[in-house]
C-alpha positions, 0 to 999 in steps of 0.5 A: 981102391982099398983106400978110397972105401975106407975114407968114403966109411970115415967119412960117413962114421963122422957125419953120423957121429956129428949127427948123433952129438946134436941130440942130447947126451950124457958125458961121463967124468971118469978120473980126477984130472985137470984136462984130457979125456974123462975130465970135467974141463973135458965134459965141460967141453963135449956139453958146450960143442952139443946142441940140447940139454946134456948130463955131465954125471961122474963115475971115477974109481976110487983107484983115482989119484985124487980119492983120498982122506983129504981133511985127515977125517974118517971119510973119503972124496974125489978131489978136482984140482984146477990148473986154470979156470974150467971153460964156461959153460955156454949150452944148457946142462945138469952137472950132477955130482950126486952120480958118484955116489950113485955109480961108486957109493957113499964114501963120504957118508952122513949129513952137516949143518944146523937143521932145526927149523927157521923163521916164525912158521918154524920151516924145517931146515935140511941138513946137507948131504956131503958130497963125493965131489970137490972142486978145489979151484986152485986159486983160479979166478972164475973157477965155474962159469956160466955165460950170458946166453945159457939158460937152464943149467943146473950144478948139483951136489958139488964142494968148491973151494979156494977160488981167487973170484966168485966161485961159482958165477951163472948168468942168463938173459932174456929171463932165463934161469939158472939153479945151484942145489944141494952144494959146498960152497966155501966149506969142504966136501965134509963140511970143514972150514978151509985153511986160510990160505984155501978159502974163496976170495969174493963171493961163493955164487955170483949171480952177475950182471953186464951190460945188454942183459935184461936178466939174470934169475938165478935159484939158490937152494939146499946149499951149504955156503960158508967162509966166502970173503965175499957174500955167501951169495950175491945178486950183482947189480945194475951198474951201466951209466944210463942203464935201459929201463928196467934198470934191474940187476940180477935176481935170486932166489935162495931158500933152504940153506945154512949161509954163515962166516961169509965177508971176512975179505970185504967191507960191503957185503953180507951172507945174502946180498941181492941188488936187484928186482924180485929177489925171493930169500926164504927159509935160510938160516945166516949167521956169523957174517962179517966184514973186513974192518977196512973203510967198512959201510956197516949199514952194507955188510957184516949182515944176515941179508941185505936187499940193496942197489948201487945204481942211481935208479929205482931198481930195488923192488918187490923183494920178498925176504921171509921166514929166514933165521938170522942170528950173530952177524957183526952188524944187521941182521936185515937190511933194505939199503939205498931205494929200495921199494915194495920190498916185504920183509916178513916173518922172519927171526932176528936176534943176537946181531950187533946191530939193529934187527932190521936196518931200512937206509935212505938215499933219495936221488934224483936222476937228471938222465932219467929225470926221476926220483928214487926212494926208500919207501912202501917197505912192509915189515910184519910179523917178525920176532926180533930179539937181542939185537944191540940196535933197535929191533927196526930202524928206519935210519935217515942219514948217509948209509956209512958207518952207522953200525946202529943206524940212527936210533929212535926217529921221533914222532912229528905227525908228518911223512916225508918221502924223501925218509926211510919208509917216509918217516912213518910215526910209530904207534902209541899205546895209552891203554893196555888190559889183559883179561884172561885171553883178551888184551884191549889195546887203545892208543893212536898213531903220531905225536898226537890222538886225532892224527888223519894223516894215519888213518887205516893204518895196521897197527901190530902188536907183539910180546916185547923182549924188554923185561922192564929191569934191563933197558935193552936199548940204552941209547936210544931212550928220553924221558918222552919215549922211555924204551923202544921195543923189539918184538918177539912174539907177534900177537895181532893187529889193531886198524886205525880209524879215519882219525888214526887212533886205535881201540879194540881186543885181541886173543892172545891164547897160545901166544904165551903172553903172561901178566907181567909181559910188556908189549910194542908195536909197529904202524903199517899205513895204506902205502905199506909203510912200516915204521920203527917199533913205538914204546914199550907198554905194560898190561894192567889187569882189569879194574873191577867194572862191570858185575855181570850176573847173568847172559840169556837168549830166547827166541821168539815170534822168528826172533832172539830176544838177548837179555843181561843183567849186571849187579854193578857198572863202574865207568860202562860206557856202553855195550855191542852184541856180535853174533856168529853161526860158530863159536869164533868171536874174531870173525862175528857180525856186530849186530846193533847199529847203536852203542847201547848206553851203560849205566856209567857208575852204578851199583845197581842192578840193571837189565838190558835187552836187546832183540836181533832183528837179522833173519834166523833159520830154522835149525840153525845155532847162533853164538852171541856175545855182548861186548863192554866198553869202558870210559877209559878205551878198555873193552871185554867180551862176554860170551858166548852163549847159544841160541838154538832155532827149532825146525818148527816154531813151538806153539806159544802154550807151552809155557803158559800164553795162549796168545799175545796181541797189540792194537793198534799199530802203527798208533799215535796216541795210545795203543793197548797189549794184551795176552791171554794165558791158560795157566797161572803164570809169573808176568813181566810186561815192558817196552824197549827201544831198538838199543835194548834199553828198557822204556817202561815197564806196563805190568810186573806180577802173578796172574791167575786168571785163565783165559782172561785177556789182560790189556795194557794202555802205552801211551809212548811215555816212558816211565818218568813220563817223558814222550819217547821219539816216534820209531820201532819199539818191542813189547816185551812179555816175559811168562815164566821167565820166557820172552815173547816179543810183540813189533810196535810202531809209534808215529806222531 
């Protein structure tokens, strides 16, 4: 009877302990061990036989046979031998190694890596907190798993080291995500370089894809990933025969980690190596990769980043690579290999590599499956600082992909895209003319083998310092009497658009750029289908010629309206002038505000006056900025200005200065109509009639008046001052009492 009670208990304690176990749980990783109770491969277990997401934290004693000075340093850590692979994981999960620390204490205590900032914005790059807990995978094949149908694990905090595959290898499905943070991978708990015989094989994070998986997201971050023999991380990509449409491969996302030395046991892949869609690498620092020497493709490995496929499909797109340092790898330090597509690659440092800087491959295929054609193309590379590279600073290399350490070179202007090229063989920019003019650099030049080429108009034409110095060609290769030096370019300074006939022209700020005189310049074409090519010739910036002498820039407003005025003591080749203006002191977002070039003198030395008068509405109470803009025969153009113009609250009375009232009959007229003004005190008189480009027509009175309340008339006959009938339009008369503008609107009709 005693018997029986007992049983019925154990019955009902299993059921409620079955119960309890469908909740989630903490299991805790007491001791070093392989197996067993208080081991991983134990916790591994528990986790994977209960429903929901559980926590697998650590809490050993450092009593444990596996707590020692491991690498003879001054700092102590728990390591985990593995007598086989551990189970994969097959339930959602947090493996949290930073536990240990929490529950038994920093015994392994400081920070390991470069720190500093990475790419053109100058993102902080962390340093990385070493680990209490190391997995030394034994030469284990898989060593940490994830299996397909597991989402929303994480595995935090962690070293592991000497596997004979991937060491850490997550998948997913249906979008799920999986994250890797705040990890050693390849590098020992305190950051050491294992010895030769313990590092990882292949890859330190697989993100891996089979066959029947729709995805593979996998999150990368704050890890520090080292002397893999593969790539440091790796999205795999899609490699079925007839693969279902999407056709993607894995997809990472890998930001804020030190990637370097990764590749020693392979001849195709690089620090950061995704092969699939969507990819987002960001904020690394990569450096030091290699490869094995053994049949390498060295437009495929040796590299800082790599975005590539191996599948016959178009299945390489909408990759963002930005903001990433790459530096010292043995061959590219970007790469967009085989079809990629809309992938950017932007803001990113690259210098140093023994390669190009950025590396764009073309392999067109058609696929007789699928009946579909892949290409290398709508690439976006912008505004990036490149340097040092042994290679051109981007090469849009249009042969085989193997064995092309520098690609193939300069890829020479013809006027022409062919889809089936790198970024469609999109020409590079030509410079003609270049003047630096104490923060304005006026750039004009077109885009092709010739001016005048429509087949580029709209294109994006950006500018940057160039690393050449004008003594050593960096490039030595790659250079022809028609093209003498190909830029890379370091330090990004604006960008100039295209016109309908794909020639450039306009003015840049270059302030707090650091470009001096002296500095040369290149640049790169970006069209409308987001095509960038190759970097174009090297360009040095001249000072200006002496041009234009101007002596004086006012504004006056008057009867609602600004009246500008300027006057230059001598023109050398003025072409003409454009009046902006802006309600703030930013020229680069103002309003041009004349519809017509107002013609220059050309070659003068001579004094001439121009006024121009704003018709745009003007509100009370309101500053205006305006600047008058020169153009030049030879495409040179220089702002001046700006200068203010303050509108009162209230309109002042005329008297003020002088005029007691200005008046014009008749108007609209034909023939002849009559301006007269009345003034209240003896006053200095100029009279004139300007056109709407604010050249001067005729002058109708210059002199002293003293007559008071006088009405003094002027007949214009709509001739100007040689005599010559002007066309029917709007026309100002402009009287200046005391040198104060008052403007009277005249319409001549025929």
């Amino acid at each position: 009877m005693k018997s029986s009670k007992v049983v019925i208990l154990l019955v009902g304690v299993f059921f409620m302990f079955q119960g309890f176990l469908l909740e989630a749980a903490t299991f805790t990783v007491t001791n070093t061990n392989d197996s067993g109770a208080g081991s991983l491969r134990q916790a591994i277990l528990d986790a994977n036989s209960n429903a929901g997401k559980d926590d697998i934290d650590f809490n050993i004693p450092t009593s444990d046979a596996g707590y020692g000075n491991w690498t003879g340093t001054a700092d102590y850590w728990w390591k985990i031998t593995l007598a086989s692979d551990l189970p994969a994981i097959t339930e959602s999960v947090n493996i949290n190694g930073f536990s240990q620390t929490t529950n038994v204490g920093d015994t392994n205590p400081g920070v390991v890596g470069t720190g500093g900032t990475v790419g053109v914005d100058a993102i902080p790059l962390p340093q990385y907190e070493k680990p209490e807990i190391e997995i030394d995978a034994n030469d284990t094949a898989n060593p940490l798993r994830i299996e397909v149908s597991v989402n929303d694990v994480l595995i935090d905090g962690i070293a592991i080291f000497n596997a004979a595959g991937e060491a850490i290898m997550p998948k997913a499905a249906n979008g799920g995500k999986n994250y890797v943070e705040h990890c050693f991978v390849g590098v020992r708990a305190d950051g050491s370089e294992p010895s030769e015989n313990l590092k990882n094989q292949n890859a330190g994070i697989r993100a891996h894809y089979t066959s029947g998986m729709t995805s593979n997201i996998l999150s990368v971050s704050e890890c520090y990933i080292g002397y893999n023999g593969e790539s440091g991380v790796i999205g795999s990509r899609n490699d079925d025969a007839n693969p279902v449409a999407p056709y993607v491969g894995a997809t990472i996302e890998v930001e804020y980690c030190e990637v370097f030395a990764n590749g020693w046991n392979s001849n195709s892949q690089d620090g950061i190596d995704g092969n699939g869609a969507d990819n987002i690498i960001r904020y690394n620092l990569s450096y030091d990769n290699i490869d094995n020497g053994a049949g390498t493709n060295k437009a495929g490995s040796g590299g800082g980043i790599e975005v590539g496929g191996y599948s016959d499909l178009d299945n390489i797109t909408n990759n963002i690579i930005e903001n990433n340092t790459c530096f010292g790898n043995k061959y590219h330090g970007i790469s967009l290999m085989r079809r990629p597509t809309g992938d950017i690659v932007s803001k990113n440092i690259v210098y140093d590599n023994n390669g190009p800087g950025i590396l764009v491959t073309n392999r067109h295929y058609y696929d007789p499956f699928y009946h579909v054609h892949t290409y290398t193309r709508y690439n976006t590379i912008s505004q990036n600082s490149l340097y040092g590279n042994d290679g051109l600073g981007i090469d849009l290399c249009n042969v085989e992909y193997d064995n092309y350490q520098n690609g193939d070179e300069v890829t020479f202007n013809n006027s022409t895209k062919t889809d089936i090229n790198a970024n469609e063989d999109i020409d590079f920019p030509v410079i003609t003319n270049a003047i630096i003019d104490g923060n304005n650099l006026s750039i004009s030049g077109y885009v092709g083998s010739l001016p005048d080429q429509v087949l580029f108009a709209n294109c994006i034409v950006e500018f940057f310092i160039s690393s050449f110095d004008g003594v050593t060609n960096p490039n030595p290769s790659v250079s022809n009497d028609s093209y003498p030096y190909h830029g890379e370019g370091k330090t990004y300074l604006g960008f100039l658009t295209t016109d309908a006939n794909g020639n450039f022209s306009g003015s840049i700020d270059v302030s707090g750029s650091g470009f001096v005189l002296g500095d040369w310049i290149t640049s790169t074409a970006t069209d409308d289908s987001d095509n960038t090519s190759e970097f174009g010739e090297n360009y040095q910036p001249e000072e200006p010629p002496t041009a234009v002498v101007l002596s004086t820039f006012t504004a006056v407003y008057a009867n609602g309206s600004a009246l500008l005025s300027w006057t230059t003591q001598s023109e050398s080749n003025c072409l003409g002038w454009n009046v902006y203006r802006n309600t703030t002191d930013n020229f680069s977002h103002s309003l041009q505000i004349n519809y017509e070039m107002i013609p220059g003198s050309g070659t003068s030395s001579e004094t001439t006056e121009y006024s121009f008068i704003d018709e745009y509405p003007l509100e009370p109470g309101q500053d205006y900025y305006y600047w008058i803009e020169e153009h030049e025969v030879s495409g040179y153009v220089r702002s001046f200005g700006p200068i203010i113009l303050s509108i009162p609250e209230e309109e002042e009375s005329n008297n003020q200065e002088g005029l007691t009232k200005l008046f014009c009959y008749p108007t609209p007229f034909k023939e002849n109509t009559n301006i007269g003004f009345q003034i209240s005190k003896k006053s200095f008189i100029d009279l004139s009639i300007y056109n709407v480009k604010g050249q001067k027509i005729i002058t109708l009175f210059n002199g002293e008046v003293s007559d008071v309340g006088k009405d003094f008339i002027f007949e214009w006959d709509g001739k100007d001052n040689a005599g010559k009938s002007v066309c029917e339009g709007i026309y100002f008369g402009v009287l200046k009492v005391n040198y104060k503008s008052y403007i009277q609107k005249i319409i001549f009709i025929r």
